[in-house]
C-alpha positions as CSV (number, residue, x, y, z in Angstrom):
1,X,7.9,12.1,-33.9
2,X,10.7,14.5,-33.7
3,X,12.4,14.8,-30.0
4,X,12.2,18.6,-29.8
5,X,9.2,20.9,-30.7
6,X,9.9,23.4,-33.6
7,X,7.0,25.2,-32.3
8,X,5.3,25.4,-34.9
9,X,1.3,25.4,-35.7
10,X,0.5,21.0,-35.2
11,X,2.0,21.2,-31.8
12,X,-0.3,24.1,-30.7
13,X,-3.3,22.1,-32.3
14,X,-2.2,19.1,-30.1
15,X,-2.1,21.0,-26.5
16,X,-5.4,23.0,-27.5
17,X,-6.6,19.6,-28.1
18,X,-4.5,17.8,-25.3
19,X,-6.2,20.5,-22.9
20,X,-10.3,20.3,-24.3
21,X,-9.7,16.3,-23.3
22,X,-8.6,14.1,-25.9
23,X,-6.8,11.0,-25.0
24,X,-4.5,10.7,-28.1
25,X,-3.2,14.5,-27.8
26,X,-2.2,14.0,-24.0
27,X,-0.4,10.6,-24.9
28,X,1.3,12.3,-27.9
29,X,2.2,15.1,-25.9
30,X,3.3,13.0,-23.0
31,X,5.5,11.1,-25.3
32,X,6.8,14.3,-27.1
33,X,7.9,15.7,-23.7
34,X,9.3,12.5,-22.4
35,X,11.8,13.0,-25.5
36,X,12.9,15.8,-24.6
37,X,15.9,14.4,-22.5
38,X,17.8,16.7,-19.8
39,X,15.4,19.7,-20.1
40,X,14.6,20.3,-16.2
41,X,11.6,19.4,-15.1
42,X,9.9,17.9,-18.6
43,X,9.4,14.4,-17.4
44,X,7.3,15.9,-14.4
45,X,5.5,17.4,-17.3
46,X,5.6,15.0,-19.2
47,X,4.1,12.1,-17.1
48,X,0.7,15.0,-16.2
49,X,-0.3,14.2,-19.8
50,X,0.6,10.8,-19.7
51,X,-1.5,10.0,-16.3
52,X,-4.7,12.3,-18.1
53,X,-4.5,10.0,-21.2
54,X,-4.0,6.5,-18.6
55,X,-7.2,8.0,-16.3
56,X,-9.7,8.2,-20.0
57,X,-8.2,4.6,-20.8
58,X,-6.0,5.2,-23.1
59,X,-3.6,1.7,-22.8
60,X,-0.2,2.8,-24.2
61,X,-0.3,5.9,-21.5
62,X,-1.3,3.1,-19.1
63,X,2.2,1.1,-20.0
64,X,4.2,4.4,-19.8
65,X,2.8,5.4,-16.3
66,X,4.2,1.6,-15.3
67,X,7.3,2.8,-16.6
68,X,7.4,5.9,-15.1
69,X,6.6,5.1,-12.0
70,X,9.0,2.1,-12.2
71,X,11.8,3.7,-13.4
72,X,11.6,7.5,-11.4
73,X,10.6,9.5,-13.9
74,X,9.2,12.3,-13.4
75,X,7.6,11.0,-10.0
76,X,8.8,9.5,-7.6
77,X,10.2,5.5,-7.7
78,X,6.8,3.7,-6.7
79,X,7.5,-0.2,-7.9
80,X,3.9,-0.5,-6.3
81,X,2.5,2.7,-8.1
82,X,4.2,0.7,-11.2
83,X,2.7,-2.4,-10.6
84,X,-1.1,-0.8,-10.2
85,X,-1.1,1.1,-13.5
86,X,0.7,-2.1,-15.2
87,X,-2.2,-4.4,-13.7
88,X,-4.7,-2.0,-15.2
89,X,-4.2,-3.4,-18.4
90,X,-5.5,-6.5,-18.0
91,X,-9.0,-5.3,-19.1
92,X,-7.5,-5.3,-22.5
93,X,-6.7,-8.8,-22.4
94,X,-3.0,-8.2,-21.4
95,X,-1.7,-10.1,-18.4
96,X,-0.4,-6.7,-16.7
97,X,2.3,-8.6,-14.5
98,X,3.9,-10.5,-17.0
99,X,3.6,-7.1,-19.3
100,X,5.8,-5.6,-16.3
101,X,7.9,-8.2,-15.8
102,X,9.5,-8.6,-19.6
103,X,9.5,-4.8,-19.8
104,X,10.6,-3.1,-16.7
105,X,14.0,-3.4,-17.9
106,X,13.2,-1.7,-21.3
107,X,11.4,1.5,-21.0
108,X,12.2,2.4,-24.5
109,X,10.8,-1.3,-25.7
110,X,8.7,-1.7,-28.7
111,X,4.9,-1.1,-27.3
112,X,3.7,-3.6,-30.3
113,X,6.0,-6.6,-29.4
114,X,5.3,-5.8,-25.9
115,X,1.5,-6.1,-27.0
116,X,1.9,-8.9,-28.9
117,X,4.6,-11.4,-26.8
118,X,2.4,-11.2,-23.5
119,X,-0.7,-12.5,-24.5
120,X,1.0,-15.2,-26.7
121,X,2.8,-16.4,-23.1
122,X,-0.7,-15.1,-21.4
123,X,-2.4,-17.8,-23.5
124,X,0.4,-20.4,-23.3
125,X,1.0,-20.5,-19.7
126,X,-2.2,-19.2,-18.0
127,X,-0.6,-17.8,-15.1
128,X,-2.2,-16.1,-12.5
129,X,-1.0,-12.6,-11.8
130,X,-1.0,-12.8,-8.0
131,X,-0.7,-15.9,-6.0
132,X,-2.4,-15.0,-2.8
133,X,-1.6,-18.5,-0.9
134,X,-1.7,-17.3,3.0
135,X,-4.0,-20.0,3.4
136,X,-0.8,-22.7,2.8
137,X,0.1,-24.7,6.6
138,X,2.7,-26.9,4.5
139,X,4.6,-27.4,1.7
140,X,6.1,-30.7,0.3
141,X,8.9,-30.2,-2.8
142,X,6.4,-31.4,-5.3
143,X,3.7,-28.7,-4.6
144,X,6.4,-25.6,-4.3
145,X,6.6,-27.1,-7.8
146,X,3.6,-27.4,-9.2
147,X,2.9,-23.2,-7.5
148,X,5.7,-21.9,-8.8
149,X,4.8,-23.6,-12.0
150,X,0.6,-22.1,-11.8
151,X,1.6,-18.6,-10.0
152,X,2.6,-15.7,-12.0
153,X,3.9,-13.2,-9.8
154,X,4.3,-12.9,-5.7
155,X,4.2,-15.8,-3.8
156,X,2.5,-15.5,-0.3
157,X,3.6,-18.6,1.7
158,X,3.0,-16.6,5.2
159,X,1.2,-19.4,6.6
160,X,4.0,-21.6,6.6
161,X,6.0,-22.0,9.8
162,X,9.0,-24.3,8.1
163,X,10.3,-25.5,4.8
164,X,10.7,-29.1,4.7
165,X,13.6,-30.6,3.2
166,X,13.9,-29.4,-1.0
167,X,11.4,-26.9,-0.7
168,X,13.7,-23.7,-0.5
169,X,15.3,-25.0,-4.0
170,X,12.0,-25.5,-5.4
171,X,10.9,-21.8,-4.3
172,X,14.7,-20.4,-5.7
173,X,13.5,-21.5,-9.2
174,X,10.5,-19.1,-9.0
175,X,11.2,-16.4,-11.6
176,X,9.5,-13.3,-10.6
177,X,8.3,-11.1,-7.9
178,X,8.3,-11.4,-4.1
179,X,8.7,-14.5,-2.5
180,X,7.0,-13.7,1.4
181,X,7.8,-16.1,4.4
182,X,6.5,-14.2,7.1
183,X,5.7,-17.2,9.2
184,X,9.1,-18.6,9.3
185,X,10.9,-18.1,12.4
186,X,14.2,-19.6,11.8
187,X,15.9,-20.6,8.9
188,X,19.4,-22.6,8.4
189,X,22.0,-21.3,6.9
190,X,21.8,-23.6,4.3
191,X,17.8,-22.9,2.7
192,X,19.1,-19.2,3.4
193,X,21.5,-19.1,1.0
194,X,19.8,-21.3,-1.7
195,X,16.7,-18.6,-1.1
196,X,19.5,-15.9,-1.5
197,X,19.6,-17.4,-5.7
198,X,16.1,-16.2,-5.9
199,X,16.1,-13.8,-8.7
200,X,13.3,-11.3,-6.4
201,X,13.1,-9.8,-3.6
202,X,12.5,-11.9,-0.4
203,X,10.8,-11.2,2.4
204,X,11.8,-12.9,6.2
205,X,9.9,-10.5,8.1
206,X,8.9,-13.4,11.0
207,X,12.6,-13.5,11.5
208,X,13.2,-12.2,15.2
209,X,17.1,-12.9,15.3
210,X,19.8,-13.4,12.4
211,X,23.1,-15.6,13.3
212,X,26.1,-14.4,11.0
213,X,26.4,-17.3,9.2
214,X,22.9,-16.9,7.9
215,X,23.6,-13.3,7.3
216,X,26.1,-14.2,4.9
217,X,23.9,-16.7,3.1
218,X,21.5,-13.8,2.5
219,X,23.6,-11.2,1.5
220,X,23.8,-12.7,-1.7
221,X,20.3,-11.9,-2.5
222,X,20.0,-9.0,-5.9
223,X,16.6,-8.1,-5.6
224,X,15.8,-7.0,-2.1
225,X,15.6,-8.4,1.4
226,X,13.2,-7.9,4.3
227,X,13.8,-8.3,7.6
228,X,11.6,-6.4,9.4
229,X,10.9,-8.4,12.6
230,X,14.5,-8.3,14.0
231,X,15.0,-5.4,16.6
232,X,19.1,-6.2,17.3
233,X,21.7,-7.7,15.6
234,X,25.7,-8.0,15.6
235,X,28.0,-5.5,13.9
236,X,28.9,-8.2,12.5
237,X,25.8,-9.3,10.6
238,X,24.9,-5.6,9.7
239,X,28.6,-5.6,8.2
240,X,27.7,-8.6,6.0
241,X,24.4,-7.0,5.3
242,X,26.0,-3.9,4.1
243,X,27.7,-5.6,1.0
244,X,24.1,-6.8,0.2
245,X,23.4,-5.6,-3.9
246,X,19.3,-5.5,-2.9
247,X,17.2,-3.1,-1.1
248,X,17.6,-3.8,2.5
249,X,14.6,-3.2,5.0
250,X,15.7,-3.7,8.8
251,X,12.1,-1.6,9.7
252,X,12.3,-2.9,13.6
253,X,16.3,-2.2,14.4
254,X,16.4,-0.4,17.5
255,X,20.4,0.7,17.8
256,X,23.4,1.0,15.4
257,X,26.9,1.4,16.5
258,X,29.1,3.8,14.4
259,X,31.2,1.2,13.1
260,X,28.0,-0.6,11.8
261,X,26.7,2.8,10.7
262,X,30.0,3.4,8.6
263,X,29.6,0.0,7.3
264,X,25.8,0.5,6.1
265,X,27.1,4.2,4.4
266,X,28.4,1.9,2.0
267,X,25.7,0.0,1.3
268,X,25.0,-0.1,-3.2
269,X,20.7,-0.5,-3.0
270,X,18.3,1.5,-3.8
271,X,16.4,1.2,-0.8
272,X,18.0,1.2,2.6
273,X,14.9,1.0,5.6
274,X,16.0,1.7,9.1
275,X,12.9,3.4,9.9
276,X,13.0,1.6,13.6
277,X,16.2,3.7,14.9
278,X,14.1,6.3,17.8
279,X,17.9,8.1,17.6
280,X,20.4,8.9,15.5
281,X,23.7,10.2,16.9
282,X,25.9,12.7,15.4
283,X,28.4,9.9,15.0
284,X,26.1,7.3,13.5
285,X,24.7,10.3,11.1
286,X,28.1,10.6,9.6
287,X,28.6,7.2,8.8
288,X,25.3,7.0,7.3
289,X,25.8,10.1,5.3
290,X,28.0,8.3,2.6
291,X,25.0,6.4,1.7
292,X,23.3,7.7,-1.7
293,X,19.8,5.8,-2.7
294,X,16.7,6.3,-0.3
295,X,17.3,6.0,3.1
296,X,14.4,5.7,5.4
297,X,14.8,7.0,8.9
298,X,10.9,7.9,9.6
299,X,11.5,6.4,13.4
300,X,13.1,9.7,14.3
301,X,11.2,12.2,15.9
302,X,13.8,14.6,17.1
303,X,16.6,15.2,15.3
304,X,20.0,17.1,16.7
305,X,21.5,19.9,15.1
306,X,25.1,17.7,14.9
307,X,22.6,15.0,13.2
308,X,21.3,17.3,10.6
309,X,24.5,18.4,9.4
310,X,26.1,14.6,9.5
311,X,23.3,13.8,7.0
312,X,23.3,17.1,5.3
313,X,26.4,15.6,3.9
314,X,25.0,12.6,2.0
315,X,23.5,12.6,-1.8
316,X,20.4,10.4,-0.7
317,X,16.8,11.1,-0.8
318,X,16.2,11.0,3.2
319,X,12.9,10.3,4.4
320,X,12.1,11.6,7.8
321,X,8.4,11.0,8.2
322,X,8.5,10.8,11.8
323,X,9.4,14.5,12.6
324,X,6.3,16.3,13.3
325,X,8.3,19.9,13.9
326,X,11.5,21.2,13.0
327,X,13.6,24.1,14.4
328,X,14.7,27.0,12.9
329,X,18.4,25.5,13.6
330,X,17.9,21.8,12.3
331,X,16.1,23.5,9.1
332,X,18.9,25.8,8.6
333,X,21.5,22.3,8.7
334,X,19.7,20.1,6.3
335,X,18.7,22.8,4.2
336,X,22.8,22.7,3.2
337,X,21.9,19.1,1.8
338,X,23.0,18.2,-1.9
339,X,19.7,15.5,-2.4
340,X,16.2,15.0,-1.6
341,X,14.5,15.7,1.4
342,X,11.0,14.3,2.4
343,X,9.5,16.0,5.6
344,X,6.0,14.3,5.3
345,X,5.2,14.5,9.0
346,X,5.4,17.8,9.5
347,X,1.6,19.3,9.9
348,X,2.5,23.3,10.2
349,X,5.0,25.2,8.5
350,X,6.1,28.3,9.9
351,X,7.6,31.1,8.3
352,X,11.6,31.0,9.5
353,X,11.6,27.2,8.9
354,X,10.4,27.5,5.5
355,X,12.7,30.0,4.6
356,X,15.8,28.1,5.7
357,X,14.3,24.7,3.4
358,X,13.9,27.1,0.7
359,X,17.7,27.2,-0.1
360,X,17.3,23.2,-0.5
361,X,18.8,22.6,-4.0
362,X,17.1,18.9,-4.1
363,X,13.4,18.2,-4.1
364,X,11.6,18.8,-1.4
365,X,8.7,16.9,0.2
366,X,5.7,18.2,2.6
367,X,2.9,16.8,2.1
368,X,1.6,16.6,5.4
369,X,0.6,20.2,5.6
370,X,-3.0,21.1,4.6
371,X,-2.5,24.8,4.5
372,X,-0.1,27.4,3.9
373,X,0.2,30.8,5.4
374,X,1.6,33.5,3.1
375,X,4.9,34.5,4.7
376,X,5.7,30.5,4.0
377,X,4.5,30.1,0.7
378,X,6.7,33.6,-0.6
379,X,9.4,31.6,1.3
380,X,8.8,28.6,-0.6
381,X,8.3,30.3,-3.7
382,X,12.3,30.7,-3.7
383,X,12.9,26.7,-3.9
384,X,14.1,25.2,-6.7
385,X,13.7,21.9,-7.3
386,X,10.9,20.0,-7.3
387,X,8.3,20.7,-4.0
388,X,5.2,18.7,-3.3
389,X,2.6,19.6,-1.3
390,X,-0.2,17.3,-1.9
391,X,-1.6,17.5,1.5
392,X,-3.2,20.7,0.7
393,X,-6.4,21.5,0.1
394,X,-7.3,24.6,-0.3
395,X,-4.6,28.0,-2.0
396,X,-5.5,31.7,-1.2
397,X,-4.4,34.0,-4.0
398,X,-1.6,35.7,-2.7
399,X,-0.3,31.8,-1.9
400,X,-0.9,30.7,-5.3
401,X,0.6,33.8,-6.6
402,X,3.9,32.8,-4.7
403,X,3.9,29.6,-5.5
404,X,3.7,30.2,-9.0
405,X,7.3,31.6,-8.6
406,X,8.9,28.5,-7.3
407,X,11.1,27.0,-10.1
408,X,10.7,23.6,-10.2
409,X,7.9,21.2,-10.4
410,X,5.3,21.7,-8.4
411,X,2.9,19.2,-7.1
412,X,-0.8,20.2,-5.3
413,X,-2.6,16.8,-6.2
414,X,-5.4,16.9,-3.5
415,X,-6.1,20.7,-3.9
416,X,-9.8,21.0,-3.9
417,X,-10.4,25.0,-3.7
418,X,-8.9,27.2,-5.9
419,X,-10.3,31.1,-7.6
420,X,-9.8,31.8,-10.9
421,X,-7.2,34.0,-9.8
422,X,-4.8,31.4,-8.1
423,X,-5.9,29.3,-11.5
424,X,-4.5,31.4,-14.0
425,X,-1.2,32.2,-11.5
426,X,-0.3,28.0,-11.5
427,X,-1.0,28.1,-14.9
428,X,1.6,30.5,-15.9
429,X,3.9,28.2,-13.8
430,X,3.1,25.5,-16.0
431,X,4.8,27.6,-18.8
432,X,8.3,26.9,-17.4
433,X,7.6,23.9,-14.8
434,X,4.9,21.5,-14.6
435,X,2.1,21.9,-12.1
436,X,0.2,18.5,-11.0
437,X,-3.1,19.5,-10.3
438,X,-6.1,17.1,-10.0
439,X,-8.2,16.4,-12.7
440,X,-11.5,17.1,-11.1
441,X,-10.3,21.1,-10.0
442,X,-8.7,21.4,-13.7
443,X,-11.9,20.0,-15.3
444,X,-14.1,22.4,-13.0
445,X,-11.5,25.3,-14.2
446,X,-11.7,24.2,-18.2
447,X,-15.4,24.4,-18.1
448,X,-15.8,27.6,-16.5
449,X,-13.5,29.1,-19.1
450,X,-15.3,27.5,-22.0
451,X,-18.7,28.6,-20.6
452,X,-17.1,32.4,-20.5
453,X,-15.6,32.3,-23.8
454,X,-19.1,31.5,-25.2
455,X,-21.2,34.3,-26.9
């Protein structure tokens, strides 16, 4: 399959057939788009024909939607979203976890191998694809290594309250997925940093305080760490934390010091979670603001004018679910930020706010509104970048008509109501950007236009 469309007469046969339904034509148009490397906003395009194909069955769109979602294209980085759509495919006799684990490195792997490799190991090893153990009280080295020897993915130890001598070298061996010791309450410095070798993430969320030296053991740890239960800890810790290579989830940390907050603007994850901060000072802003991966601060719900344009400074996808309004003045600050910006809490959307977030040049995120009035829609018409809204439900005309001029993606995945008016305006969109509506309103669309076009 070439990478670029020539335009010519087989690829308008395989989107009139990609749009009447059939699974093939939206996985080969999915695929042809996906291709299409640094054209803006095709992988967004891309993965809606993908997901049609995946929803009919359609097992190869399945693995791609895995990839998509566990790779960031064209949606947003979901390893959960990943692992669902992966998991799917065990009703074709494919062990959808072991399928994701071989492959989520290799997005342009051979889907045959893939195929044929995991259901040979499927059949050799019998592994489960979820160990759901919170039912374990104890542990003794032998039976960490006969589980880690039966289980195939996470490990759920929560019931456990302490590892006995050799179990946390046992548990290091596992291979894949989370390891969870939610019930633990301490843990020496020494199991720490052989649990730190784990190759996945590891979660210590029963944890209520974190001496330095243990800290340090864990910092080593690639894959991720949770630590969700501890509400304080040293400068010192969170510096050691900071040089962490994994995500890093501190969900329940009530206070940062600038010199901490500098240090964590360095951090190298993905994933940085510090959704437990109720305020954010100017000061601790601009540390923060050199950070560049997703950084979750959804405890905030007010956020100063001198916080705004701290983190207006920073590359990262910020997350601030927690604000439920925004001023005019705090809109017109972040709106100067180079990344992402997601905004989910906010229920209403007036006019002046909306046309300060319009000049966001990164992808913007509201989809906690239900409704938009039409001096905020024209307003968000002028975005570019990618918008969501899939809180909405229903589009009046003259909204849909607006809409249709934002370029970027555009996402309205729970829209429900919809004329044929405000139809044929998103589709026109979809000319230049992609449009993710649901399948049930497209369907309901499609069949009133085929019932039309009949004598």
């Amino acid at each position: 399959m070439q990478s670029q469309s020539n335009g010519g007469g087989g690829d308008k046969e395989m989107m009139e057939r990609a749009r009447q339904g059939d699974a093939e034509a939206q996985y080969a148009l999915g695929q042809l788009l996906m291709e299409q490397k640094g054209t803006p906003g095709v992988a967004a395009k891309a993965v809606k024909w993908l997901r049609k194909a995946a929803e009919q069955g359609h097992k190869r769109a399945r693995y791609c939607m895995g990839v998509a979602y566990g790779y960031g294209l064209g949606v947003t980085k979901n390893e959960l979203e990943a692992m669902k759509w992966f998991r799917s495919l065990e009703g074709y006799g494919y062990n959808g976890m072991e399928w994701a684990l071989m492959f989520m490195g290799d997005p342009d792997g051979d889907m045959e191998w893939v195929l044929e490799a995991t259901n040979a190991r499927r059949q050799r090893a019998g592994m489960d694809e979820i160990a759901s153990t919170f039912e374990i009280k104890s542990l003794t080295t032998a039976e960490a290594a006969d589980l880690i020897r039966e289980k195939g993915y996470n490990l759920y130890l929560d019931g456990l309250e302490e590892l006995q001598p050799g179990v946390a070298e046992v548990l290091a061996r596992h291979r894949w997925g989370l390891i969870s010791l939610n019930g633990i309450k301490t843990i020496s410095k020494e199991d720490a940093m052989i649990l730190a070798r784990h190759s996945g993430p590891l979660s210590l969320d029963g944890l209520d305080a974190l001496p330095d030296d243990v800290a340090e053991a864990l910092s080593n740890q690639k894959s991720g760490l949770f630590l969700a239960g501890i509400s304080s800890l040293s400068d010192r810790a969170l510096m050691i934390l900071a040089s962490s290579p994994g995500d890093l989830w501190l969900e329940r940390l009530e206070s940062l010091s600038d010199a901490a907050a500098k240090a964590l603007g360095q951090f190298k994850g993905e994933m940085l979670g510090l959704s437990g901060l109720a305020v954010l000072s100017a000061s601790m802003a601009e540390g923060l603001a050199q950070y560049s991966g997703h950084l979750f601060l959804d405890g905030l719900r007010e956020l100063s004018v001198g916080a705004a344009e701290a983190l207006a400074k920073s590359k990262a996808l910020i997350h601030l679910h927690g604000l439920t309004r925004l001023s005019t003045d705090v809109a017109d600050a972040l709106a100067k930020h180079g990344g992402g910006l997601n905004l989910d809490g906010l229920s209403s959307l007036s006019a002046p706010v909306a046309e300060r977030l319009a000049k966001l040049d990164g992808n913007l995120y509201l989809n906690g509104l239900m409704q938009i009035s039409d001096k905020a829609a024209a307003a968000l018409g002028r975005h570019r970048g990618e918008l969501w809204l899939d809180g909405v439900k229903t589009l009046s005309d003259t909204v849909a008509k607006s809409l249709a001029k934002h370029e970027g993606d555009l996402s309205l995945r729970n829209l429900a109501v919809l004329s044929d008016v405000g139809y044929q305006a998103l589709q026109q969109h979809e000319f230049n950007f992609a449009c993710c509506l649901n399948d049930q309103l497209l369907e309901a669309h499609q069949a009133a236009a085929r019932q039309e076009s009949q004598p």
